[in-house]
Structures are given as C-alpha cells and as structure tokens.
CHARMM internal coordinates of N, CA and C (Angstrom, degrees):
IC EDIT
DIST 1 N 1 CA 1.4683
DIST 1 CA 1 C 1.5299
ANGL 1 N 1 CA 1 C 110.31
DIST 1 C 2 N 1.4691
ANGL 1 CA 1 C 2 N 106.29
DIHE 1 N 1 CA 1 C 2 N 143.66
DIST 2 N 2 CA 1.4023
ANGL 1 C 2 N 2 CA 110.49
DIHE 1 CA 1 C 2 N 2 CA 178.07
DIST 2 CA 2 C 1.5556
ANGL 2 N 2 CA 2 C 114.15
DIHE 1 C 2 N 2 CA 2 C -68.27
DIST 2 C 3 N 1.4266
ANGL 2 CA 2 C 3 N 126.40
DIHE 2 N 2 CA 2 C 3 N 169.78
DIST 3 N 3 CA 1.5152
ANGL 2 C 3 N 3 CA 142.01
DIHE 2 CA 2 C 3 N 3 CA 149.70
DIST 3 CA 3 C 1.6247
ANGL 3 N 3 CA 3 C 115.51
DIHE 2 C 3 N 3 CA 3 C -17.89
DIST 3 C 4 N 1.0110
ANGL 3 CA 3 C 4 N 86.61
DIHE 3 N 3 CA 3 C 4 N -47.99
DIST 4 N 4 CA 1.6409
ANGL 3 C 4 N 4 CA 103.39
DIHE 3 CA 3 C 4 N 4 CA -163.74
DIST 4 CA 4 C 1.4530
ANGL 4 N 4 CA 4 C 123.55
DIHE 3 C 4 N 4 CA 4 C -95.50
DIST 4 C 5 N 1.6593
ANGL 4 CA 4 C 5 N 116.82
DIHE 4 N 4 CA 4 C 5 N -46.34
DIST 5 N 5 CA 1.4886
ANGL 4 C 5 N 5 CA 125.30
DIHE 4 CA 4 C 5 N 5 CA 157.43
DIST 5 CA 5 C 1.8321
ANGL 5 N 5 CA 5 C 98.80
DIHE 4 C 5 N 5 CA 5 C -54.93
DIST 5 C 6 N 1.3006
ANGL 5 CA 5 C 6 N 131.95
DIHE 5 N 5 CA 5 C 6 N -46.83
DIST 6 N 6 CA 1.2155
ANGL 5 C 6 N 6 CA 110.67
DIHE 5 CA 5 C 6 N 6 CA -159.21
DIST 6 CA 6 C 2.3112
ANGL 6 N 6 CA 6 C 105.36
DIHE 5 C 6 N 6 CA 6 C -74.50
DIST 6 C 7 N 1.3388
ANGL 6 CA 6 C 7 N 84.54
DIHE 6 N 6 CA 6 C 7 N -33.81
DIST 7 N 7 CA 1.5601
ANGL 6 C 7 N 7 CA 93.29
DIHE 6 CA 6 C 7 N 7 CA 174.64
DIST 7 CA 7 C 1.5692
ANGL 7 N 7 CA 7 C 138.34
DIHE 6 C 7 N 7 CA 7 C -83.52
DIST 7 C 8 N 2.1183
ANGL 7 CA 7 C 8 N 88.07
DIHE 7 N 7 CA 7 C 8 N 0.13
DIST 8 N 8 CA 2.1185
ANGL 7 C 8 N 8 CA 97.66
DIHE 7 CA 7 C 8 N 8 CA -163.47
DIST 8 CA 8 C 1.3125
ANGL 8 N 8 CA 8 C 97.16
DIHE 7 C 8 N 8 CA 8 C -59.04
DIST 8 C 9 N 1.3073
ANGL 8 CA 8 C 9 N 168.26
DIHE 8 N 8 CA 8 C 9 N -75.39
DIST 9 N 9 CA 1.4704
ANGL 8 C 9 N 9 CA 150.19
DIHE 8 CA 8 C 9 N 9 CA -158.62
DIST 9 CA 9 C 0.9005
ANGL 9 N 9 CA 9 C 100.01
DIHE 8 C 9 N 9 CA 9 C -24.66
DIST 9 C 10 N 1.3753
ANGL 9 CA 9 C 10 N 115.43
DIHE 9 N 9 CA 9 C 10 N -97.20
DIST 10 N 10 CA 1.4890
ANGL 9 C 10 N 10 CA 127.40
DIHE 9 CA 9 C 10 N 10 CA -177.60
DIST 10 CA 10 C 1.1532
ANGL 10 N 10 CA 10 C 128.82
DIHE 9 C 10 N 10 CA 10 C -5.87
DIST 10 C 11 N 1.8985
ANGL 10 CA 10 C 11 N 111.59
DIHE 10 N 10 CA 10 C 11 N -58.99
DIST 11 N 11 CA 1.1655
ANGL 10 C 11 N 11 CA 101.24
DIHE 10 CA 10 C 11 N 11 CA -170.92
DIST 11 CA 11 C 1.5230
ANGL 11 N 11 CA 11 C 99.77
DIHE 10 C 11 N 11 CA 11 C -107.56
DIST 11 C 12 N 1.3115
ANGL 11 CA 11 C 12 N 118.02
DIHE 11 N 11 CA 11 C 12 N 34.33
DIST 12 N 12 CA 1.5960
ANGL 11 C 12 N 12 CA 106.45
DIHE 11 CA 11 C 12 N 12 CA 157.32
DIST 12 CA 12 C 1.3801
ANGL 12 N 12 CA 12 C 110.69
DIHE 11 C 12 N 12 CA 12 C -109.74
DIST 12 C 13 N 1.1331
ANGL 12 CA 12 C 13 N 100.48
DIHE 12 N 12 CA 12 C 13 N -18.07
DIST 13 N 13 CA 1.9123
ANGL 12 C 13 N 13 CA 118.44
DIHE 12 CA 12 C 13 N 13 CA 159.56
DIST 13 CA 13 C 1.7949
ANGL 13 N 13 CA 13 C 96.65
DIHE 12 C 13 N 13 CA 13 C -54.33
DIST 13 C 14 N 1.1301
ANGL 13 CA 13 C 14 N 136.00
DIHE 13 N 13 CA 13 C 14 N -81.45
DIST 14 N 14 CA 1.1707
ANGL 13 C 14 N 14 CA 153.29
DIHE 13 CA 13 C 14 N 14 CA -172.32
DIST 14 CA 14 C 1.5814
ANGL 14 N 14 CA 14 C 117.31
DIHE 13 C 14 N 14 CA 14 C -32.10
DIST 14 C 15 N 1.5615
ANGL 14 CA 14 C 15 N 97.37
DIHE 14 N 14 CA 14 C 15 N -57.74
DIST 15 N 15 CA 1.5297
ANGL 14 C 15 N 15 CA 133.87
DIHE 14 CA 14 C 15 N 15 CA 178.14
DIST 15 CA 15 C 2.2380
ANGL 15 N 15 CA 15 C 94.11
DIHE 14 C 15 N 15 CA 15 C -50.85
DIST 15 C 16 N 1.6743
ANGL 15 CA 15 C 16 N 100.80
DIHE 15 N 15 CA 15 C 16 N -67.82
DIST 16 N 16 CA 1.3931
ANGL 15 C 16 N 16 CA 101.06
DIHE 15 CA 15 C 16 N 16 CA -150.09
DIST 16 CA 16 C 1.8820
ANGL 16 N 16 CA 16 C 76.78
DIHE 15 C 16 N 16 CA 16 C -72.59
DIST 16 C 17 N 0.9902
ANGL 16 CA 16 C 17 N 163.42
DIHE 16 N 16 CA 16 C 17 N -4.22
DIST 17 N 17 CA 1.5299
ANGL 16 C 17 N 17 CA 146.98
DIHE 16 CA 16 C 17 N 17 CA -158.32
DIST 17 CA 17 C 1.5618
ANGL 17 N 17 CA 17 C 77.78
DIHE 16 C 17 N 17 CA 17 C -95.75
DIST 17 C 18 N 1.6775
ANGL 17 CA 17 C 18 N 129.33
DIHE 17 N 17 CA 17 C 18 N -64.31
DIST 18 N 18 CA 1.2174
ANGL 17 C 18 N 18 CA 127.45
DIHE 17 CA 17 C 18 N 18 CA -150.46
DIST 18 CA 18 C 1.6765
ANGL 18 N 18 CA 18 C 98.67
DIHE 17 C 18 N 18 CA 18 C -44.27
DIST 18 C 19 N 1.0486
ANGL 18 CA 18 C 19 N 91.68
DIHE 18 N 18 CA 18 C 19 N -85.45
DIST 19 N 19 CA 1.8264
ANGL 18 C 19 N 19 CA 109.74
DIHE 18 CA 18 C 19 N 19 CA 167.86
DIST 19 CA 19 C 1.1363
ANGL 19 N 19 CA 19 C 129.08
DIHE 18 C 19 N 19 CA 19 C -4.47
DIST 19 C 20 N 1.5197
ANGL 19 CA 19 C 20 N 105.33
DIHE 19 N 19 CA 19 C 20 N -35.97
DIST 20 N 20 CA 1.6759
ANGL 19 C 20 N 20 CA 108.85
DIHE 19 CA 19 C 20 N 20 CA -166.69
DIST 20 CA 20 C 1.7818
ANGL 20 N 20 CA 20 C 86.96
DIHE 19 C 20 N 20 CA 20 C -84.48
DIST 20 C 21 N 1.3865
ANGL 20 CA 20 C 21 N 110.16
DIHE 20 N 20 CA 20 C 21 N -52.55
DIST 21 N 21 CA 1.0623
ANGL 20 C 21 N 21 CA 123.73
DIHE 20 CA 20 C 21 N 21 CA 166.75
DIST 21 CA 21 C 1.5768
ANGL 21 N 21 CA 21 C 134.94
DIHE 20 C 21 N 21 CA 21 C -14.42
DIST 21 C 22 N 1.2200
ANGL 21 CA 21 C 22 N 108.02
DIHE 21 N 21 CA 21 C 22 N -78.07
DIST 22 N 22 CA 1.4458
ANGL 21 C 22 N 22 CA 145.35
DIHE 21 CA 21 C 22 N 22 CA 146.52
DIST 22 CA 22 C 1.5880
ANGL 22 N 22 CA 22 C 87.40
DIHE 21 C 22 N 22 CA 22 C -23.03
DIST 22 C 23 N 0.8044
ANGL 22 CA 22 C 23 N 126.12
DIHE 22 N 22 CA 22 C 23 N -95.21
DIST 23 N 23 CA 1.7413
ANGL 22 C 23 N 23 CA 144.99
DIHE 22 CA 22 C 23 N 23 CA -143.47
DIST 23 CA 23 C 1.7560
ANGL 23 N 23 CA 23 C 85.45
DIHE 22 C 23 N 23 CA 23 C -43.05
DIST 23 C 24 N 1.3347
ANGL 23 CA 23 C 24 N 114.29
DIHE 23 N 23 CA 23 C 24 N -49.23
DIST 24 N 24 CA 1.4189
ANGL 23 C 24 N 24 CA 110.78
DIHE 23 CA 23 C 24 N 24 CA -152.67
DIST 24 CA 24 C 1.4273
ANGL 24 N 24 CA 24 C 94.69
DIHE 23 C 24 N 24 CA 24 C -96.25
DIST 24 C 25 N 1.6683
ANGL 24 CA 24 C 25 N 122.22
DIHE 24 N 24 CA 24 C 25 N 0.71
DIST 25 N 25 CA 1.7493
ANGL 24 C 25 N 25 CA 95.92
DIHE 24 CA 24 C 25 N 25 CA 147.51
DIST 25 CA 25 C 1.3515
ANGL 25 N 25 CA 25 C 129.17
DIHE 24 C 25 N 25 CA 25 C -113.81
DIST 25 C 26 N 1.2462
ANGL 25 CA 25 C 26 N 82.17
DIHE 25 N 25 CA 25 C 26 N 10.06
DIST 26 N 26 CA 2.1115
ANGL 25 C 26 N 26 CA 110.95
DIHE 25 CA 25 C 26 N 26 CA 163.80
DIST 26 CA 26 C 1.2581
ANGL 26 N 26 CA 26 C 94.31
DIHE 25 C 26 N 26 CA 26 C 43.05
DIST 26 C 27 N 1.7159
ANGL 26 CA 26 C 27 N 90.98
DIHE 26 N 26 CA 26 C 27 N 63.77
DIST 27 N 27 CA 1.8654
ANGL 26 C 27 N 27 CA 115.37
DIHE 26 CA 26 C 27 N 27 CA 155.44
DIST 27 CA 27 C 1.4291
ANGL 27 N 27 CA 27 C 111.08
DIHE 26 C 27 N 27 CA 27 C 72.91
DIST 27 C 28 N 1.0543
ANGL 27 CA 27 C 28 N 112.95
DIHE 27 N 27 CA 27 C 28 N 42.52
DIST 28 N 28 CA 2.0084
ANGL 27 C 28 N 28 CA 103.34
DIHE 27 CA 27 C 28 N 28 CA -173.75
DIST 28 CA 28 C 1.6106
ANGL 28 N 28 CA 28 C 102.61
DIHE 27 C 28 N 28 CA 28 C -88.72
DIST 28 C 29 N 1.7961
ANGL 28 CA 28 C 29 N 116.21
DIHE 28 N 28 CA 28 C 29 N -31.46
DIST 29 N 29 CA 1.0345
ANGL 28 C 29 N 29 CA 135.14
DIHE 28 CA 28 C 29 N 29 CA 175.61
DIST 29 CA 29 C 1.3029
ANGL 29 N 29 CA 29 C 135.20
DIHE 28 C 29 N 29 CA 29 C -72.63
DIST 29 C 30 N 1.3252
ANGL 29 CA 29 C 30 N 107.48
DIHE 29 N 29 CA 29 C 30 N 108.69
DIST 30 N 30 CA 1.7742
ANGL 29 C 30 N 30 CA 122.72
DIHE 29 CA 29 C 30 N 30 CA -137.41
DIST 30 CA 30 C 1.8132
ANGL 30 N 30 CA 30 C 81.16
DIHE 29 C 30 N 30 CA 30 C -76.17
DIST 30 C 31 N 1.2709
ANGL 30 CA 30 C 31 N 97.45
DIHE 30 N 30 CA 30 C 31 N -178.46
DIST 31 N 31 CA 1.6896
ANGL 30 C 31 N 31 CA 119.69
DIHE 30 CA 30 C 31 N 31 CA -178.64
DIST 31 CA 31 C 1.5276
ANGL 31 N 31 CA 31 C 96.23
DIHE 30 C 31 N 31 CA 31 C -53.71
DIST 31 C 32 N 1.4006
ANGL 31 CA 31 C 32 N 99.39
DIHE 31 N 31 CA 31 C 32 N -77.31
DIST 32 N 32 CA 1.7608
ANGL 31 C 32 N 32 CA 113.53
DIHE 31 CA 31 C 32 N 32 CA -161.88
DIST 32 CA 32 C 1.8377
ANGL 32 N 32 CA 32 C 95.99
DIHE 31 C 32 N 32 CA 32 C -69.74
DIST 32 C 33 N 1.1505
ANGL 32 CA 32 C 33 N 140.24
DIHE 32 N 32 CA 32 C 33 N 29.91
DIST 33 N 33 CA 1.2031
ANGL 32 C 33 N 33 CA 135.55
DIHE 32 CA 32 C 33 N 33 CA 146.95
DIST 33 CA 33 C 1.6268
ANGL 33 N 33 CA 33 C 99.12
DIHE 32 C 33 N 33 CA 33 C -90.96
DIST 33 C 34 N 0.8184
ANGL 33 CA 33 C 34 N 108.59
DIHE 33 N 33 CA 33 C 34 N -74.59
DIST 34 N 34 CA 1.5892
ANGL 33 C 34 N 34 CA 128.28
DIHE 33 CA 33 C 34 N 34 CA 173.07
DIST 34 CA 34 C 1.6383
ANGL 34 N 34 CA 34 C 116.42
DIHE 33 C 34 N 34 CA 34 C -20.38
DIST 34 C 35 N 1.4556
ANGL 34 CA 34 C 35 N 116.59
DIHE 34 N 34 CA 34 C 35 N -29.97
DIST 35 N 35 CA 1.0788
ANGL 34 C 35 N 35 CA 172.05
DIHE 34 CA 34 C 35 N 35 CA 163.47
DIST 35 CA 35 C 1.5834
ANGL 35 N 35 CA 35 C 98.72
DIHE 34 C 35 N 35 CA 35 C -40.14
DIST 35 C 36 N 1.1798
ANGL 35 CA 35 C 36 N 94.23
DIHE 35 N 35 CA 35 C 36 N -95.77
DIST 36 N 36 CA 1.3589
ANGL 35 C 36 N 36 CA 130.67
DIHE 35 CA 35 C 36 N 36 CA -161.36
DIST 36 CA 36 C 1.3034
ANGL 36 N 36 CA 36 C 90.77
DIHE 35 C 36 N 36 CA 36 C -65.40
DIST 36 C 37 N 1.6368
ANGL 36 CA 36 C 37 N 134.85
DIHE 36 N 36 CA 36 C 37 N -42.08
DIST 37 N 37 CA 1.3044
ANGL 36 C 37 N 37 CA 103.05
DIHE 36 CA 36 C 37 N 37 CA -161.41
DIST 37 CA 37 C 1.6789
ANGL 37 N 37 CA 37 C 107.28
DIHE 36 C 37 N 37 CA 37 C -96.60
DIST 37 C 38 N 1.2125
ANGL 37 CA 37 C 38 N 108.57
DIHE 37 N 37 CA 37 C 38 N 1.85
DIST 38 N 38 CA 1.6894
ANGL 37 C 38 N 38 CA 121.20
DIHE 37 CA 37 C 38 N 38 CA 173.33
DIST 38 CA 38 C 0.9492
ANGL 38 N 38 CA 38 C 93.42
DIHE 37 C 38 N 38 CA 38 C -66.87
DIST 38 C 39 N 1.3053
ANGL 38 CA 38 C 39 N 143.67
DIHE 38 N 38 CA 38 C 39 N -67.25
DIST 39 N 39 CA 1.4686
ANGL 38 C 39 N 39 CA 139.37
DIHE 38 CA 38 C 39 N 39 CA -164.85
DIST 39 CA 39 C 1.3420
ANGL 39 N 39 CA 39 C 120.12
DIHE 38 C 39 N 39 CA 39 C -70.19
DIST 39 C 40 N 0.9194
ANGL 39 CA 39 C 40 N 116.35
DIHE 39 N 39 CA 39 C 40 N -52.06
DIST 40 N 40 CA 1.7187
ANGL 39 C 40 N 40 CA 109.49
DIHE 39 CA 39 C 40 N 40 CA 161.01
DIST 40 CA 40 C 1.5477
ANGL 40 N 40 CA 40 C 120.29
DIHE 39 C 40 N 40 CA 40 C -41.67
DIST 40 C 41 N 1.2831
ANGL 40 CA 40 C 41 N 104.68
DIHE 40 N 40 CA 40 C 41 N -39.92
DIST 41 N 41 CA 1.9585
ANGL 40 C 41 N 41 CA 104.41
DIHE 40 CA 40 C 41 N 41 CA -173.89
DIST 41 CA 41 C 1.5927
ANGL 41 N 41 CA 41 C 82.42
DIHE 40 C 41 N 41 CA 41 C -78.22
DIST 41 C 42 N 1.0711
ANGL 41 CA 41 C 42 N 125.48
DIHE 41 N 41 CA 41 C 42 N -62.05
DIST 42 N 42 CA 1.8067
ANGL 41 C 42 N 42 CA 98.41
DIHE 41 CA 41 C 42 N 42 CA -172.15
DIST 42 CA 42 C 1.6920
ANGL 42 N 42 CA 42 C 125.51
DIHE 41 C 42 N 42 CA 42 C -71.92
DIST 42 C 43 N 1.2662
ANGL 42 CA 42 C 43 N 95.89
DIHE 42 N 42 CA 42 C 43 N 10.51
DIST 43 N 43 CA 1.4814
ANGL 42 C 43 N 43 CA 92.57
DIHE 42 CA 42 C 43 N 43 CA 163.21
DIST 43 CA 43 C 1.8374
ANGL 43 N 43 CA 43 C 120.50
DIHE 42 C 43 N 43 CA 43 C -103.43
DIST 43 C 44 N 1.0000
ANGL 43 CA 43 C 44 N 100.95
DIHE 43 N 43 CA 43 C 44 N 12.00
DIST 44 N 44 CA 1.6382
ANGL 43 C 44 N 44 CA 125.48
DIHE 43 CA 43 C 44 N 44 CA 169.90
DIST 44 CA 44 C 1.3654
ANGL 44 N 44 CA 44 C 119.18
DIHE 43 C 44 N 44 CA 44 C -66.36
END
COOR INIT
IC SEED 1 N 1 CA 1 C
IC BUILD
C-alpha cells in the first residue's frame, strides 16, 4: 500500500480541518504554510 491509502483518513481528517481553517482566513495561508502544517499533523 501506498503513503497515502495507508494514511487517507487521516489526512482527509487533516485536509477538511485545514480548509475549514483556510476558509476563515480567506486564503492568507500560502501553499508551503499549508505545507508545513500537513506534515507536522502527520508527524504526530
């Protein structure tokens, strides 16, 4: 199994938190922020 099939919850868990997120700073948060905080929640 790939990276991603073994981790998709997670990171659609991760994905819809960013998002909600995102929405409520109506995009101030560049790519590689976005980035950065994906990887940190899966390094948890």
């Amino acid at each position: 199994m790939s990276f991603v099939e073994d981790n998709q919850s997670k990171i659609e868990a991760i994905i819809n938190d960013y998002v909600a997120f995102s929405n409520k700073m109506q995009g101030r948060a560049t790519l590689s922020e976005a980035e950065k905080i994906i990887q940190e929640q899966l390094n948890q």
